[in-house]
SERO-4910 file (N, C-alpha, C, O; in steps of 0.05 Angstrom, whole numbers):
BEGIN
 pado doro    nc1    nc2    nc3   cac1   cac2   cac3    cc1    cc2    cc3    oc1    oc2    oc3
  Unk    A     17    -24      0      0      0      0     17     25      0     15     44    -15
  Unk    A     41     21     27     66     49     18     65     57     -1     55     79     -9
  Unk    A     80     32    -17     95     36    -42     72     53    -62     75     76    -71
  Unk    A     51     37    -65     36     52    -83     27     85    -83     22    101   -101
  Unk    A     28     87    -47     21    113    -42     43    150    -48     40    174    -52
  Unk    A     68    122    -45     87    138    -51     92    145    -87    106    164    -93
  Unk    A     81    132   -103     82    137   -126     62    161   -135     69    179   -150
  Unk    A     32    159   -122     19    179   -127     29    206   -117     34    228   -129
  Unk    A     31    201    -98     43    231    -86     66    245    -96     69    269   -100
  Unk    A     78    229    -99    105    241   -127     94    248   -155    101    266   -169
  Unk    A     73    229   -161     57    247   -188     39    273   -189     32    288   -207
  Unk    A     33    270   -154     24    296   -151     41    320   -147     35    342   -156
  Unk    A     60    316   -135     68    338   -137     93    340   -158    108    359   -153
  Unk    A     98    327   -177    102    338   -203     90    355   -215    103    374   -222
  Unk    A     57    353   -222     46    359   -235     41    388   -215     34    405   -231
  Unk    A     42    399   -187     42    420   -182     67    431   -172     69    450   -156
  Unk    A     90    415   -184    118    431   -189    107    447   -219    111    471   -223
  Unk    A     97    434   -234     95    439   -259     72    469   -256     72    487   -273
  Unk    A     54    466   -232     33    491   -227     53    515   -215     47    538   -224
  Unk    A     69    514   -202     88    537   -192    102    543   -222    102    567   -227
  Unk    A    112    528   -241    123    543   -264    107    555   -278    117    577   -283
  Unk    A     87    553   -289     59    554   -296     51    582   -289     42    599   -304
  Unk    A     58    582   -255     41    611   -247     70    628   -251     64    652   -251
  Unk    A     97    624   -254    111    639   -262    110    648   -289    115    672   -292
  Unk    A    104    636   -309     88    643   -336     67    665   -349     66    679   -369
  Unk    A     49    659   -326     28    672   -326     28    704   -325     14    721   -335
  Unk    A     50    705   -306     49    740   -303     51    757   -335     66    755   -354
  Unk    A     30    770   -328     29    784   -364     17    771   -384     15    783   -406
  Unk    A      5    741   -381    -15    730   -394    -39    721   -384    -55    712   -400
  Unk    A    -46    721   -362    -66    724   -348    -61    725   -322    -41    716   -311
  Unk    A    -90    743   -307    -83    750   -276    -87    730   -260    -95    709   -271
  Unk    A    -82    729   -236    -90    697   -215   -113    699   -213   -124    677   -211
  Unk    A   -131    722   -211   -165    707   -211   -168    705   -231   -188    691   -228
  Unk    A   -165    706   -257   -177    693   -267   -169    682   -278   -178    681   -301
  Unk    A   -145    665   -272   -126    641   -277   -150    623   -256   -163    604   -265
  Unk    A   -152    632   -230   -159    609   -209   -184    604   -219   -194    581   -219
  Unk    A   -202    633   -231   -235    623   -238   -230    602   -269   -243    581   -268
  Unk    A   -216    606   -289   -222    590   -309   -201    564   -308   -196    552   -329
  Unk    A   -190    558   -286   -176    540   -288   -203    516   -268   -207    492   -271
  Unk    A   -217    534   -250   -236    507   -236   -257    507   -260   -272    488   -262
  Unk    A   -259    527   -275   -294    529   -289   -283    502   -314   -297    482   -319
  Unk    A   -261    507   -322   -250    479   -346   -255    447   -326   -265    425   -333
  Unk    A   -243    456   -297   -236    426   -283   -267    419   -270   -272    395   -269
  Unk    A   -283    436   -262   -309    428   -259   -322    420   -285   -334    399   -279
  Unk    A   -325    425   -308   -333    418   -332   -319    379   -335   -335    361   -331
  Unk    A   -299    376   -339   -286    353   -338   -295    327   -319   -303    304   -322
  Unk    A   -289    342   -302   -298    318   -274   -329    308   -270   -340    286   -269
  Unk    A   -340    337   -267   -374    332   -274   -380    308   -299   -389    285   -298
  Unk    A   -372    321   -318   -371    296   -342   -374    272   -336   -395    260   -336
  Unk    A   -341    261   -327   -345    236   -321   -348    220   -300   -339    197   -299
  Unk    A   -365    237   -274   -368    228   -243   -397    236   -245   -405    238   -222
  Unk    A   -421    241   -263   -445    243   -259   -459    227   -246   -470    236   -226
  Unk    A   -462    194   -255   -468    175   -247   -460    164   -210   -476    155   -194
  Unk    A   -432    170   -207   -433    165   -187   -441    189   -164   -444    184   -140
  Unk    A   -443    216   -176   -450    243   -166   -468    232   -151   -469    234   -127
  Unk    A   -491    211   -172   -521    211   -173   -523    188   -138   -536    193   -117
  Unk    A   -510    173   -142   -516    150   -127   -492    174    -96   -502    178    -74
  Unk    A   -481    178    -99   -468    187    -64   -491    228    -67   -489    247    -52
  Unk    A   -500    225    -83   -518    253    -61   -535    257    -48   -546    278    -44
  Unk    A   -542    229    -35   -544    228     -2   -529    233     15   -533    252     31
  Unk    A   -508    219     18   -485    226     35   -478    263     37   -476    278     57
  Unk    A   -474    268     10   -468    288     -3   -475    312      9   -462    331     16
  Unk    A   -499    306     12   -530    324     16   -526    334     49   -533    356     58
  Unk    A   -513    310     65   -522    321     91   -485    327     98   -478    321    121
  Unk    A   -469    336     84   -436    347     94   -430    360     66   -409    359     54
  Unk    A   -456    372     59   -446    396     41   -431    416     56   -407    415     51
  Unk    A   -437    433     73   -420    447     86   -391    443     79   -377    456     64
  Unk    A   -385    420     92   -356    407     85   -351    407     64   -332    421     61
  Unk    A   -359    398     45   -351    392     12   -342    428     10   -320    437      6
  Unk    A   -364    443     16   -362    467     13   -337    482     17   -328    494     -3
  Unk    A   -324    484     44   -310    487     63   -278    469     50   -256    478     50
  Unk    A   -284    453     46   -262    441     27   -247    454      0   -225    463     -2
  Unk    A   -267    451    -17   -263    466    -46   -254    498    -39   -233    506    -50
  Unk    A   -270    520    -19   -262    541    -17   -240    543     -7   -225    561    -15
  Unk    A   -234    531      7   -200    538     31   -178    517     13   -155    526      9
  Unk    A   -183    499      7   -154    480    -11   -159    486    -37   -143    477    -53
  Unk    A   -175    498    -46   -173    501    -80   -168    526    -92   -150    530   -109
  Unk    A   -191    549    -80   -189    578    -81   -178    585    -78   -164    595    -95
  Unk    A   -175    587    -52   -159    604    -24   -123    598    -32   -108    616    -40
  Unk    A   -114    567    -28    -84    571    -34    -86    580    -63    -80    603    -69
  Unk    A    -93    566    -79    -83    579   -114    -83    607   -111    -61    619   -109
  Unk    A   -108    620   -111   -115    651   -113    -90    665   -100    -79    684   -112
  Unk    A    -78    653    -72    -60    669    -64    -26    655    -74     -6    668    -81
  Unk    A    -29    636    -73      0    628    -99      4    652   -122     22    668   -125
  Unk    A    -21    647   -140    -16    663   -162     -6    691   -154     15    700   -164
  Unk    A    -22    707   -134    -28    733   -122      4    742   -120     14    760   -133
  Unk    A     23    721    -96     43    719    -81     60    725   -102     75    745    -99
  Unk    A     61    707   -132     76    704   -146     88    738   -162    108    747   -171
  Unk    A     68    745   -157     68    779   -170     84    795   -153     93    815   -164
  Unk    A     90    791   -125     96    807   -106    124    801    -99    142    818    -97
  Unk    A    126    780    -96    148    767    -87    166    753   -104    160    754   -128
  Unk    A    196    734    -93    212    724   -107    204    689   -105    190    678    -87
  Unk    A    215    677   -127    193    646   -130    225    639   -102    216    628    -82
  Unk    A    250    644   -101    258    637    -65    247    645    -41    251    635    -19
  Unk    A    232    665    -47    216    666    -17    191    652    -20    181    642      1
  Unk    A    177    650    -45    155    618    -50    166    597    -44    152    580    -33
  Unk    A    188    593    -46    194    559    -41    199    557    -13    183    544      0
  Unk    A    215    566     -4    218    577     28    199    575     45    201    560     64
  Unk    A    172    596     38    151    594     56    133    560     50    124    547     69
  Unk    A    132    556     32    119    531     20    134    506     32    124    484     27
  Unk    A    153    507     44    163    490     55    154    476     76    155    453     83
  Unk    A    140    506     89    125    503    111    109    490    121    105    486    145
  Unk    A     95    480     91     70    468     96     66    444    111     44    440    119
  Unk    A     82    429    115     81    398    127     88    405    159     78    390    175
  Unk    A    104    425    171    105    436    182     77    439    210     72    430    232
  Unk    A     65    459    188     39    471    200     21    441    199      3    440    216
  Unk    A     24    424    184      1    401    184     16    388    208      3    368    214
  Unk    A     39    392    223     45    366    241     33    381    267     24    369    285
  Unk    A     36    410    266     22    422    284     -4    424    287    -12    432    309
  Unk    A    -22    418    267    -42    426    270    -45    386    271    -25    376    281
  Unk    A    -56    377    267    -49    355    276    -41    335    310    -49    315    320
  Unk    A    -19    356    317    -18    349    344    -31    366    356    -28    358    379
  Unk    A    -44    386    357    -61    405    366    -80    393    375    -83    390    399
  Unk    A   -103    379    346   -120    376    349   -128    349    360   -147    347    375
  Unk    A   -112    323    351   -117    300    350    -96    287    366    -96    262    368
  Unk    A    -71    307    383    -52    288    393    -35    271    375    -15    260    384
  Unk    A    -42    268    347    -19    245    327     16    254    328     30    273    319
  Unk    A     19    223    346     47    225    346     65    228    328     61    226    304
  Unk    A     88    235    341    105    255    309    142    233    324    155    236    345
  Unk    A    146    218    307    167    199    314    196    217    310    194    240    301
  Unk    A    217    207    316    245    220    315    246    217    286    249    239    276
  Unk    A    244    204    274    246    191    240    235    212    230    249    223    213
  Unk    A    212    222    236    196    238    223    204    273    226    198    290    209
  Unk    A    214    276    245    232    307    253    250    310    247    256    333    242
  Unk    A    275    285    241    299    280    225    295    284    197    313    295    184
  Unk    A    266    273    182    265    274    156    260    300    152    268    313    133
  Unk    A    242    311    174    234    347    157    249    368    163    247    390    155
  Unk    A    266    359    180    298    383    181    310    374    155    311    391    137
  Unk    A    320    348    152    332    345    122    317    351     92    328    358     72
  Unk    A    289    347     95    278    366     75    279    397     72    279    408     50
  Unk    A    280    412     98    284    438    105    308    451     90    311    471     77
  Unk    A    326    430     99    356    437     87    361    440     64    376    456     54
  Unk    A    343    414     50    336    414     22    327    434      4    337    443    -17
  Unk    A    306    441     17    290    467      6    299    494      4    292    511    -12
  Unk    A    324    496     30    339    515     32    366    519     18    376    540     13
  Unk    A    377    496     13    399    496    -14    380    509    -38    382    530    -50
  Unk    A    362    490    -40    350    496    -74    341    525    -68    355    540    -81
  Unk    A    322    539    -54    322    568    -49    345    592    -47    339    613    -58
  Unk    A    367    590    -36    395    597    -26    408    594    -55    428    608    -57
  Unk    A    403    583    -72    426    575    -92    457    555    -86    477    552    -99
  Unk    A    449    542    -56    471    532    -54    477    548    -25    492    538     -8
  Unk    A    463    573    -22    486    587     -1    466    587     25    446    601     24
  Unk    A    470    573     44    438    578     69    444    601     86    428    609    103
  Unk    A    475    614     83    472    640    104    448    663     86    435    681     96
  Unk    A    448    653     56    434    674     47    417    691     60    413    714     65
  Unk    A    404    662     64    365    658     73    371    682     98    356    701     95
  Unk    A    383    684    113    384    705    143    378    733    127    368    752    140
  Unk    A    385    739     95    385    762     87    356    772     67    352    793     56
  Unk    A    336    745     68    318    753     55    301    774     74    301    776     99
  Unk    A    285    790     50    275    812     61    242    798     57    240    784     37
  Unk    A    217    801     75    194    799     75    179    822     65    182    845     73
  Unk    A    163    815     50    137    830     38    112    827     38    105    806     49
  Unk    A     91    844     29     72    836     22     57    797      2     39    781     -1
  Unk    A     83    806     -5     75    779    -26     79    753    -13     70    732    -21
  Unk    A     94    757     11    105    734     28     88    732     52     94    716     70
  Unk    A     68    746     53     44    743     71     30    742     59     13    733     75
  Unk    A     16    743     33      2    724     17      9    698     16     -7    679     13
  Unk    A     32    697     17     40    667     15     44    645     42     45    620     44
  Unk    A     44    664     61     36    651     91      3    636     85     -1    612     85
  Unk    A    -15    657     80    -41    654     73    -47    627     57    -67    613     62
  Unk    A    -32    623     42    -33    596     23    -23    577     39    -37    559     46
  Unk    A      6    579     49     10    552     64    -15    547     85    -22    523     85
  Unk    A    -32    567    104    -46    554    117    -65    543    104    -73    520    110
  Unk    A    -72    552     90   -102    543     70    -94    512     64   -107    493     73
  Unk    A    -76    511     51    -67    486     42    -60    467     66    -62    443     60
  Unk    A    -50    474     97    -53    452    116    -74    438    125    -76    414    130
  Unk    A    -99    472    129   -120    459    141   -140    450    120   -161    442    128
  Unk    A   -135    453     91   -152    430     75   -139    394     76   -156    377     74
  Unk    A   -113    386     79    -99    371     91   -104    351    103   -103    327     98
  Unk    A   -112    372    134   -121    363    160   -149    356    160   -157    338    174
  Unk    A   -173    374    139   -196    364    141   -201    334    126   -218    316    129
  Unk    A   -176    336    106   -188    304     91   -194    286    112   -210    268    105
  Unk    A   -184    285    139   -187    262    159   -214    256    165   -221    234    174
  Unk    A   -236    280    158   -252    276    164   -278    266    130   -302    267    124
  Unk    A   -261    259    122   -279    257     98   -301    242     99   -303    228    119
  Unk    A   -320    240     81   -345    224     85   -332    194     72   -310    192     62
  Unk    A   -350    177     76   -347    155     60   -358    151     23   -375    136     13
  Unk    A   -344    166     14   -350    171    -21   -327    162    -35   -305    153    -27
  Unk    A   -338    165    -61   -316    154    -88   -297    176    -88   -302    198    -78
  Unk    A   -277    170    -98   -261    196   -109   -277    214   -121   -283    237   -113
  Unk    A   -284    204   -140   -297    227   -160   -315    242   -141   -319    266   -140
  Unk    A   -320    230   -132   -346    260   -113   -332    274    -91   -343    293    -82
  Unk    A   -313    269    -84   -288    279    -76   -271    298    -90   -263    320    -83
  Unk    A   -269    289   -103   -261    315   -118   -283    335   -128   -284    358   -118
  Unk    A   -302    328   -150   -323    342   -155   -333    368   -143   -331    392   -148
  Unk    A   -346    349   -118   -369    379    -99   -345    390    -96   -342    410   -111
  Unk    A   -321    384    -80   -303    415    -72   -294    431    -96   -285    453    -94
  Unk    A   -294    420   -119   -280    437   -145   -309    448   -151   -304    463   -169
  Unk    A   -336    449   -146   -356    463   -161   -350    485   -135   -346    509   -139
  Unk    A   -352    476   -113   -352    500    -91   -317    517   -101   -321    541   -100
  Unk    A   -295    513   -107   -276    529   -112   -282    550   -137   -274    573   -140
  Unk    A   -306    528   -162   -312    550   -177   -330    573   -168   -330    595   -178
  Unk    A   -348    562   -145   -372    578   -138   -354    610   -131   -358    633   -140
  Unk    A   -329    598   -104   -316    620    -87   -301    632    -99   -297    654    -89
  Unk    A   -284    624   -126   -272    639   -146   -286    664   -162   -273    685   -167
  Unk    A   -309    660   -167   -328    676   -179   -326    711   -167   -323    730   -183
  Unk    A   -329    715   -129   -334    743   -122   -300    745   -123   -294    765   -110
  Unk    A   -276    732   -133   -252    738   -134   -236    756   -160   -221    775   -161
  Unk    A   -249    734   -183   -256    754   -208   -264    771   -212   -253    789   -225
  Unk    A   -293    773   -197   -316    799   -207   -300    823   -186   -311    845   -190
  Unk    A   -276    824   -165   -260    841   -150   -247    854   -170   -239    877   -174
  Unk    A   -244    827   -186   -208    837   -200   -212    850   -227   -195    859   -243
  Unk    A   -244    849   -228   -251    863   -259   -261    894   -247   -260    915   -260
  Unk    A   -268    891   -224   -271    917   -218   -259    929   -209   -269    950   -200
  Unk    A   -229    925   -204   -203    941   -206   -184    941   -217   -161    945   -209
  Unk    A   -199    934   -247   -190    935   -280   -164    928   -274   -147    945   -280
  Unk    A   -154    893   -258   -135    882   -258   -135    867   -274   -114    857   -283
  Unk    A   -167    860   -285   -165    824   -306   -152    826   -326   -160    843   -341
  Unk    A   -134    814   -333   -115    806   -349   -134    780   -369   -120    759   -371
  Unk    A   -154    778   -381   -166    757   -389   -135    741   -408   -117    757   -414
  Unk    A   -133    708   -415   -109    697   -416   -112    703   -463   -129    703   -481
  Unk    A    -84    708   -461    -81    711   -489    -70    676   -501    -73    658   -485
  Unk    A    -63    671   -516    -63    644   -532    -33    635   -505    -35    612   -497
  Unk    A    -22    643   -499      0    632   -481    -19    621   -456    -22    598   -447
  Unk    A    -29    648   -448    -53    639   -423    -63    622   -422    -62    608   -401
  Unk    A    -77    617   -443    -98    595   -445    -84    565   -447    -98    545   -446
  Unk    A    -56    565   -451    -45    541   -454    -37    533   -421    -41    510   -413
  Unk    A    -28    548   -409    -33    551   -385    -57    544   -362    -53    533   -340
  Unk    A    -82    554   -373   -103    550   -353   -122    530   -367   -146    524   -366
  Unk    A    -91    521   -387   -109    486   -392    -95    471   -369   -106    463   -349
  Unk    A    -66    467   -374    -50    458   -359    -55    457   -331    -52    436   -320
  Unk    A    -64    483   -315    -68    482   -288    -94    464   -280    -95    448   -262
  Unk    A   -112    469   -295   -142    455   -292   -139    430   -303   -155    418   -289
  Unk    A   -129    412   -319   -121    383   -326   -103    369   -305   -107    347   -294
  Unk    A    -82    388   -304    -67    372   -280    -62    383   -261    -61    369   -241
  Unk    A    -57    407   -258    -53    410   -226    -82    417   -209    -79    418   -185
  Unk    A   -104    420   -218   -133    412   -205   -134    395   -208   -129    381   -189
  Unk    A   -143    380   -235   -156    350   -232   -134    332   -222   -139    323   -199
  Unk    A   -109    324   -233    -98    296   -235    -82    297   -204    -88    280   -187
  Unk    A    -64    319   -198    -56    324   -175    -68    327   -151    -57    321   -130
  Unk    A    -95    336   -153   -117    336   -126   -123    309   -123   -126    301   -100
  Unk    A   -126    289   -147   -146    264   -139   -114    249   -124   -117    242   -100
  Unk    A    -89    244   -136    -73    230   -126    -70    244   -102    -72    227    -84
  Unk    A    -67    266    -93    -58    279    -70    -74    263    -45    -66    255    -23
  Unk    A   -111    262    -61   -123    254    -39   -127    228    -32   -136    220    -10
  Unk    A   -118    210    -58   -112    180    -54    -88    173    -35    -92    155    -18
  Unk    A    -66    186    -36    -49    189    -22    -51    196     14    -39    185     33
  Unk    A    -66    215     13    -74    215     49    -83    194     56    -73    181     75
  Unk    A   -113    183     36   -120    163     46   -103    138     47   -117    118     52
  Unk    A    -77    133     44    -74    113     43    -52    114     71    -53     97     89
  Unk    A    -35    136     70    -17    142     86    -18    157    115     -7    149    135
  Unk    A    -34    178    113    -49    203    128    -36    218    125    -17    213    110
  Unk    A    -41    254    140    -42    276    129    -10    281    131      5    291    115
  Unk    A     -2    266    164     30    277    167     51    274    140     66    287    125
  Unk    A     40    239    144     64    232    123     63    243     98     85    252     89
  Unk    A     37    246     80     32    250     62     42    279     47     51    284     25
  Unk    A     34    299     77     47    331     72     78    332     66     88    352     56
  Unk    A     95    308     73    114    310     79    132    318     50    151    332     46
  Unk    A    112    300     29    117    299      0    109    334     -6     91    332    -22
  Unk    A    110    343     -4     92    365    -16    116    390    -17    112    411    -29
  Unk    A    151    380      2    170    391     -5    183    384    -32    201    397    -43
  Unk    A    172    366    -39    190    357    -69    172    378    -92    177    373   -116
  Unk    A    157    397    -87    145    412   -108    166    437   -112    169    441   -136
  Unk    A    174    447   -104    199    470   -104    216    455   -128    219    465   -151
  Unk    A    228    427   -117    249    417   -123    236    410   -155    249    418   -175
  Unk    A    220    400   -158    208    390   -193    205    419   -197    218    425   -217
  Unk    A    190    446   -184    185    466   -198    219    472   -208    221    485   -229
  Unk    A    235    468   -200    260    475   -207    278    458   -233    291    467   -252
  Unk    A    274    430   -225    283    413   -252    267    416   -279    276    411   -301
  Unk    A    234    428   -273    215    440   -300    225    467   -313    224    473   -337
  Unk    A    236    481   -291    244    498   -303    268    504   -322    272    522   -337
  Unk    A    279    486   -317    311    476   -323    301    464   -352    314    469   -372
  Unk    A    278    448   -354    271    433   -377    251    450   -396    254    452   -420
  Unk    A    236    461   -384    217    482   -397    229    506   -403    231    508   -428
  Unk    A    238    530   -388    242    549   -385    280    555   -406    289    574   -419
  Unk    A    291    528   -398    315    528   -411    341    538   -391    364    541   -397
  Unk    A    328    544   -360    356    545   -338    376    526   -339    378    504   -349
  Unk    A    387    538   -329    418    521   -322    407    501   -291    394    506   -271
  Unk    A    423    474   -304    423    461   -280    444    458   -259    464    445   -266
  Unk    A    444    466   -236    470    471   -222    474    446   -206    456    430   -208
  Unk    A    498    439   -187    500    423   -172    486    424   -138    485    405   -123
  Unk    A    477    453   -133    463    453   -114    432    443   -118    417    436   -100
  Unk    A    429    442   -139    386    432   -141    388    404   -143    366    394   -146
  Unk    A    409    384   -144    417    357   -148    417    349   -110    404    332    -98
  Unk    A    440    369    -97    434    366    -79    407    364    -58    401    345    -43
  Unk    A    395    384    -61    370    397    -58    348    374    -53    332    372    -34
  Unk    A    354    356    -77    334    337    -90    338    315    -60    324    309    -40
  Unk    A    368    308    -74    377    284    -55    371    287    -30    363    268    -17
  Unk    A    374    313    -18    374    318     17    334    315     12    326    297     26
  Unk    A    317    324      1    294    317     -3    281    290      2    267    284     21
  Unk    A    289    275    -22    283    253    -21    289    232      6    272    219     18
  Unk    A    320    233     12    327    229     40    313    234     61    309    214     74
  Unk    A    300    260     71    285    271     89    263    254     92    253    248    114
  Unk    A    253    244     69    214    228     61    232    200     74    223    188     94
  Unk    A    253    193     64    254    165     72    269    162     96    274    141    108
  Unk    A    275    185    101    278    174    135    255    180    145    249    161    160
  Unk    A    238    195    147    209    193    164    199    181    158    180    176    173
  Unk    A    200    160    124    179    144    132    190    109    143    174     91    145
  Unk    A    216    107    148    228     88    159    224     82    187    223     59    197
  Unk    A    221    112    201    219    106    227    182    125    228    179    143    245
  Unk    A    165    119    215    140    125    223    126    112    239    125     88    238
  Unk    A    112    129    261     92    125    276     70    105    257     68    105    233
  Unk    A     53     86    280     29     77    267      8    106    258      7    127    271
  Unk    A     -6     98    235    -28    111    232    -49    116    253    -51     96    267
  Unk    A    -69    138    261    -78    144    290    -97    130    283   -115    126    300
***
């Protein structure tokens, strides 16, 4: 079951290494709302498609933890993208990777907060060595850098996203008993619903950037795979592992946003993002060597 879980979760967050290059793209071909509104309005169109049938048979369940479904889609789908994209305008993609590091972080806390789930030596050993990781590949190699970054606005947008993205995380624990597909579905119609007063903001302070032929190749890309294909493995993945371990993957997105770029963008590949990788990958497998049982 590991093994398998560990494969999804690495496809997921490929495919939203590939959403951080994506939203570096974007600047000047379309704005983040309405990157975030036409990237769920494509991925709700898709999914609806081919999850009707089972829509039909779980909207009972459905029916009585809408709230939740609700509450899901708005805070993990809206809420971090909208402010990814937002962040991306303000700030440097090293103080994105940096703060985004965070995220597994805030899920072990919020986590032992709420539910007491034990957090093993294995598992604190692995996310200092992912830390380190994230901080070569951020630093360029140099970690006294990091003491010299300066904070902004854009980097408290991007606080905003890592939480969003913990406590949607932390709520999968509570999921109903449904298919994937409806799992994904209701919260991507509710991210289109909450995207909607985000756009109609950003048109009325003649920010919308509607996407030109680059754009649009883009807010195919984000709504194919980093909504649809990346959300369903992400959430196959909790379920198989839980939220600790599972977040833990979610440092290897810096590190792929960095080898895409290298492959897409045409950067140079240095010997610090090799490192980066390795101290990464290391970090996942020592926490998950010495992991706690599931709670």
């Amino acid at each position: 079951m590991s093994s398998k879980a560990y494969l999804v979760l690495i496809i997921a967050t490929l495919c939203w290494g590939g959403n951080a290059v994506a939203g570096k793209l974007a600047v000047g071909h379309v704005s983040p709302m309405v990157l975030t509104f036409l990237r769920w309005a494509i991925a709700v169109t898709v999914i609806v498609a081919i999850s009707m049938p089972q829509l039909v048979r779980d909207w009972p369940i459905v029916k009585k933890r809408l709230p939740y479904f609700l509450v899901l889609g708005a805070v993990g789908y809206t809420c971090f993208n909208a402010a990814l994209y937002t962040a991306l305008r303000y700030t440097s993609a090293i103080n994105v990777a940096v703060i985004q590091a965070g995220i597994p972080m805030v899920i072990f806390a919020f986590n032992f907060a709420l539910f007491r789930t034990r957090i093993s030596v294995g598992q604190v050993i692995g996310f200092v060595l992912t830390m380190v990781g994230i901080g070569m590949l951020a630093s360029q190699g140099n970690l006294m850098s990091l003491i010299h970054l300066d904070m902004n606005i854009g980097d408290a947008i991007m606080l905003l996203a890592v939480l969003s993205y913990a406590i949607y995380t932390v709520m999968l624990r509570w999921k109903p008993q449904v298919n994937w597909r409806t799992l994904m579905a209701i919260p991507a119609i509710a991210a289109l619903i909450s995207s909607v007063p985000l756009v109609l903001w950003e048109v009325s302070r003649d920010a919308a950037v509607w996407p030109d032929s680059k754009g649009w190749l883009i807010t195919v890309y984000t709504a194919l795979f980093a909504s649809l294909v990346a959300q369903i493995l992400f959430i196959l993945g909790v379920e198989r592992i839980g939220p600790n371990r599972a977040g833990l993957f979610i440092n290897l997105i810096p590190v792929f946003g960095t080898f895409l770029s290298v492959l897409i963008l045409g950067e140079t590949l240095h010997p610090y993002q090799i490192i980066a990788l390795l101290l990464t990958l290391s970090g996942i497998a020592v926490a998950e060597r010495k992991k706690p049982p599931l709670p």
